[in-house]
ZADO-1210 file (C-alpha; in nm, 4 decimals, padded with zeros to 6 digits):
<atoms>
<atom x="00.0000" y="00.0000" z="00.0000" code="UNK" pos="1"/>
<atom x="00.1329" y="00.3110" z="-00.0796" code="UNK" pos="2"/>
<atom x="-00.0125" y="00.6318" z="00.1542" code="UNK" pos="3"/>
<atom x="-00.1030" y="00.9800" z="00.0093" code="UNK" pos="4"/>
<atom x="-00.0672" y="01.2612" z="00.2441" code="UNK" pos="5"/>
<atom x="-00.3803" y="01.3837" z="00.3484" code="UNK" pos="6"/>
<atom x="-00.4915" y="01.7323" z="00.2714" code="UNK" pos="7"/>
<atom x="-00.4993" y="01.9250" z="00.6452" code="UNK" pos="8"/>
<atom x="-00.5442" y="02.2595" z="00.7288" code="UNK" pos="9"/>
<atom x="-00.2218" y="02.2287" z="00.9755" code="UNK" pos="10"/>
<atom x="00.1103" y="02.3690" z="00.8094" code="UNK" pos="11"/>
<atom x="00.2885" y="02.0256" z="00.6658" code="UNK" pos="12"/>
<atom x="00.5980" y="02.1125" z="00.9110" code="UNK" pos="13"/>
<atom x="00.3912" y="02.0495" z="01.1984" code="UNK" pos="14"/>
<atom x="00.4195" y="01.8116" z="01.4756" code="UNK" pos="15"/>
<atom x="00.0665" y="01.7049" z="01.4859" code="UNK" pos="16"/>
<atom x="00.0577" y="01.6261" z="01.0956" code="UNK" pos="17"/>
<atom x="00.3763" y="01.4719" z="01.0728" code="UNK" pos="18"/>
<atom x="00.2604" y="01.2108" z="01.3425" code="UNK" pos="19"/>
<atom x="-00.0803" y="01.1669" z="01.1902" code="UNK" pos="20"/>
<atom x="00.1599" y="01.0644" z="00.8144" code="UNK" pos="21"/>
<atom x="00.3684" y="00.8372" z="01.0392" code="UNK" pos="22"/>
<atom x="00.0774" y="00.7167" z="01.2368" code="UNK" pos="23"/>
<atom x="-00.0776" y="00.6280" z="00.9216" code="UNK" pos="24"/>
<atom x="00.1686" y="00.5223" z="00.7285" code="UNK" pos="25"/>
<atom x="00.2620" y="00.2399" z="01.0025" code="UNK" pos="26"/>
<atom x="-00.1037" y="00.1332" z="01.0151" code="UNK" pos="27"/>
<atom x="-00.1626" y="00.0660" z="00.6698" code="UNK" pos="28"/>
<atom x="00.1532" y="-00.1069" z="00.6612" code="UNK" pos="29"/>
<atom x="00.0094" y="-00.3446" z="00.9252" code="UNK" pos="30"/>
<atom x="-00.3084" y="-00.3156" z="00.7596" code="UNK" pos="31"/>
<atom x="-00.1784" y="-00.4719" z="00.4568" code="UNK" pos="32"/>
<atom x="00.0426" y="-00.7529" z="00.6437" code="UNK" pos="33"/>
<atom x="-00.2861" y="-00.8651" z="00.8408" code="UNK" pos="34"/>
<atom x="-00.4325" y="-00.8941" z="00.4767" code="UNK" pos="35"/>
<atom x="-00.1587" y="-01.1172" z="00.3431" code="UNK" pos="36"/>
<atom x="-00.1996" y="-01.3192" z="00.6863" code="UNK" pos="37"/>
<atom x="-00.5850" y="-01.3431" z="00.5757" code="UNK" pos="38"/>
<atom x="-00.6594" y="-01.1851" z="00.9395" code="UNK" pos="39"/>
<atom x="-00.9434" y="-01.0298" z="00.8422" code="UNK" pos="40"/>
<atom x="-01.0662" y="-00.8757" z="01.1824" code="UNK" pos="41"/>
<atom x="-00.7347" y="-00.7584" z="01.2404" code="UNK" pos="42"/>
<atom x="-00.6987" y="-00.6118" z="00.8849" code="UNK" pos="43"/>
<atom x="-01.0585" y="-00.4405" z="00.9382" code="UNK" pos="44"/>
<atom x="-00.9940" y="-00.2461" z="01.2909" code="UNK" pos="45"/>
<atom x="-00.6313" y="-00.1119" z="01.1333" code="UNK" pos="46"/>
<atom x="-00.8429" y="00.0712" z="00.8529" code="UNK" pos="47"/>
<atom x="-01.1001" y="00.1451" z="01.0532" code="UNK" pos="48"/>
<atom x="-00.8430" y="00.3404" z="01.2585" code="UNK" pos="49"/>
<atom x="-00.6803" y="00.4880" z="00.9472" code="UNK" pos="50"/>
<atom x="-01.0491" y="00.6342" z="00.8273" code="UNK" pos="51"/>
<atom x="-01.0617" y="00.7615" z="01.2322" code="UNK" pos="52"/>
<atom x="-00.7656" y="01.0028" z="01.1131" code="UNK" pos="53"/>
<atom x="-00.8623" y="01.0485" z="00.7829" code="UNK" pos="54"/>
<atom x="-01.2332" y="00.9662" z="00.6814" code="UNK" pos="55"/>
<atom x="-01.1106" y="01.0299" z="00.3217" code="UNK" pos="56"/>
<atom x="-00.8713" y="00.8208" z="00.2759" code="UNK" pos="57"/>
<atom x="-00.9648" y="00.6302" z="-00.0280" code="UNK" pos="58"/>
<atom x="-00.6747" y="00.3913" z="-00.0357" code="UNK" pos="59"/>
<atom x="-00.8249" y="00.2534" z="00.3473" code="UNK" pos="60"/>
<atom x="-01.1819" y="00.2600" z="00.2351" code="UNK" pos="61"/>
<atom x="-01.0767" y="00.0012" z="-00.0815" code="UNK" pos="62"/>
<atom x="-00.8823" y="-00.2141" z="00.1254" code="UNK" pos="63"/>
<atom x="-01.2017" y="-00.2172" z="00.3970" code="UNK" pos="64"/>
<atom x="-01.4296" y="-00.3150" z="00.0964" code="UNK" pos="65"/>
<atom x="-01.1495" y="-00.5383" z="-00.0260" code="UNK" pos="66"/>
<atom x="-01.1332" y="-00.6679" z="00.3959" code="UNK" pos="67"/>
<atom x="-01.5524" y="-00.7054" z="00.4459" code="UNK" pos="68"/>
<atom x="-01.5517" y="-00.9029" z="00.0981" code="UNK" pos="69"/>
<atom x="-01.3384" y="-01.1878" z="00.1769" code="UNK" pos="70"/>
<atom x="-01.3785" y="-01.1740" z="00.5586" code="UNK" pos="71"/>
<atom x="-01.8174" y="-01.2849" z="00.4363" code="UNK" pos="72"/>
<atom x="-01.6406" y="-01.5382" z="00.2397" code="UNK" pos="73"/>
<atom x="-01.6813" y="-01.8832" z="00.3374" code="UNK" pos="74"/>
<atom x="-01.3339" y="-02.0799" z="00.1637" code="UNK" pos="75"/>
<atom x="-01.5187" y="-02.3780" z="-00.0347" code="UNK" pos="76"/>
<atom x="-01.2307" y="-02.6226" z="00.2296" code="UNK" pos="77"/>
<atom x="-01.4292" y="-02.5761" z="00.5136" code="UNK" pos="78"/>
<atom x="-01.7618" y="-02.7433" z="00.3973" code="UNK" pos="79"/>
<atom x="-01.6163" y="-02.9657" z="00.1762" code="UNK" pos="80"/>
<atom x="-01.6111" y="-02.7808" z="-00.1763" code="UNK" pos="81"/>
<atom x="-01.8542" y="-02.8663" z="-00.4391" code="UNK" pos="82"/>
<atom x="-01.7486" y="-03.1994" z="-00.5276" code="UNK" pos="83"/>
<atom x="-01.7764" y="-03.3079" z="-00.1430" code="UNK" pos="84"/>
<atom x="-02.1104" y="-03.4971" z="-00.1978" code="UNK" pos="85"/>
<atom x="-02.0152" y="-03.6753" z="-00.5030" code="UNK" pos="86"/>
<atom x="-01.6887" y="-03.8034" z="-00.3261" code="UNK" pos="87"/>
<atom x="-01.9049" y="-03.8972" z="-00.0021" code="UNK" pos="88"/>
<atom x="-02.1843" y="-04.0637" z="-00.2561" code="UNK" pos="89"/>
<atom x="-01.9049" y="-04.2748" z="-00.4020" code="UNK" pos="90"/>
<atom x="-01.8109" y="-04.4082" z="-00.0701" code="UNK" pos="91"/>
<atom x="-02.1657" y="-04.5123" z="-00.0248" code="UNK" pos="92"/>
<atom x="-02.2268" y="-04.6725" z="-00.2878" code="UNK" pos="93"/>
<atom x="-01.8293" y="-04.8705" z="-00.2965" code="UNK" pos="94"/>
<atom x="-01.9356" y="-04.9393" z="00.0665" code="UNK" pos="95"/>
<atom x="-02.2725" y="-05.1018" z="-00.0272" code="UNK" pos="96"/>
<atom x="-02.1297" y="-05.3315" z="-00.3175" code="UNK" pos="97"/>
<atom x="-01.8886" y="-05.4653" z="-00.1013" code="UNK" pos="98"/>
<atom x="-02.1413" y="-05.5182" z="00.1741" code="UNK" pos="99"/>
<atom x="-02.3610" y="-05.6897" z="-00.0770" code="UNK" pos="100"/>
<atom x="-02.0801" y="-05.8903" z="-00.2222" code="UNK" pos="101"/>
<atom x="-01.9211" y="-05.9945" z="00.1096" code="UNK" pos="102"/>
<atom x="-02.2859" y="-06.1200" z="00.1876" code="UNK" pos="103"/>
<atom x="-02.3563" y="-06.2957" z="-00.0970" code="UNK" pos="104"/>
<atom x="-02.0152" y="-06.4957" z="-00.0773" code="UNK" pos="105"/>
<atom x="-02.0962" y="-06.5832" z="00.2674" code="UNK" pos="106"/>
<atom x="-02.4803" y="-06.7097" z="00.2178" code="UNK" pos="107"/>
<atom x="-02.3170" y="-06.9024" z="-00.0912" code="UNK" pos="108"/>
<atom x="-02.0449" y="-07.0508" z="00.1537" code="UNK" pos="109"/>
<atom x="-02.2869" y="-07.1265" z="00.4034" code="UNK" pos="110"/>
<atom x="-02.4940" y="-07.2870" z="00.1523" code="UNK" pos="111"/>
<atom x="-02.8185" y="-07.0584" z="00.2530" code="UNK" pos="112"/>
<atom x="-02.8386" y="-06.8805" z="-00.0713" code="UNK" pos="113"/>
<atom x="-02.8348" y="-07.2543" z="-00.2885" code="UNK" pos="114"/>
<atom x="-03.1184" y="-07.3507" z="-00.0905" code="UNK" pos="115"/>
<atom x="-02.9408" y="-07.6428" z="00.0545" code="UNK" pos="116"/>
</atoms>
C-alpha cells in the first residue's frame, strides 16, 4: 500500500501532521500484512483506525471493501467444496457393493443362498 498525504489545514511542518503521516503510514503497513496473513478482523480495525484520522482516505476505504468481501467469504475447504457430496456418494455406494458382495459370498459358503 502506498499512503497519500492527506490534505490538512495544519502547516505540513507540523508536529501534529507529521505524526498523523507516520501514524498512518505504520497502520496501513500493518493493515496490509494482516491482509496477506488473511486476518481479516485484524486487517478491518487497522483501517477502521486509518479512516478515524482520515475519513477520506480512499486507499483505506478500498482495502475495507477489499477486507468485508473476503472476511463474508466462506473458503469452499471448510464445507467440503462442491465436489464433497459426489466423493461422499461414491463411498456409499463402494461401501454397499462390497457389503452386498461380502454377503452374498458368505450365504453361498454357508450354503443358505443354494437352498441347501
Amino acid at each position: 500500500m502506498s499512503y497519500t498525504p492527506p490534505v490538512t489545514d495544519k502547516p505540513i511542518g507540523s508536529t501534529e501532521a507529521a505524526l498523523t503521516h507516520t501514524e498512518i503510514g505504520r497502520l496501513l503497513k500493518a493493515a496490509e500484512a494482516a491482509v496477506s496473513a488473511k486476518d481479516w478482523p485484524a486487517a478491518s480495525a487497522l483501517l477502521t483506525s486509518v479512516l478515524g484520522y482520515e475519513p477520506d482516505h480512499a486507499e483505506a476505504k478500498a482495502r475495507l471493501q477489499f477486507v468485508h468481501t473476503h472476511a463474508t467469504r466462506r473458503p469452499s475447504r471448510v464445507h467440503g467444496g462442491p465436489h464433497k457430496e459426489i466423493e461422499i456418494g461414491r463411498g456409499v455406494v463402494i461401501g454397499l457393493g462390497l457389503f452386498v458382495v461380502v454377503g452374498a459370498a458368505a450365504a453361498l459358503a454357508l450354503g443358505i443362498w443354494a437352498g441347501s
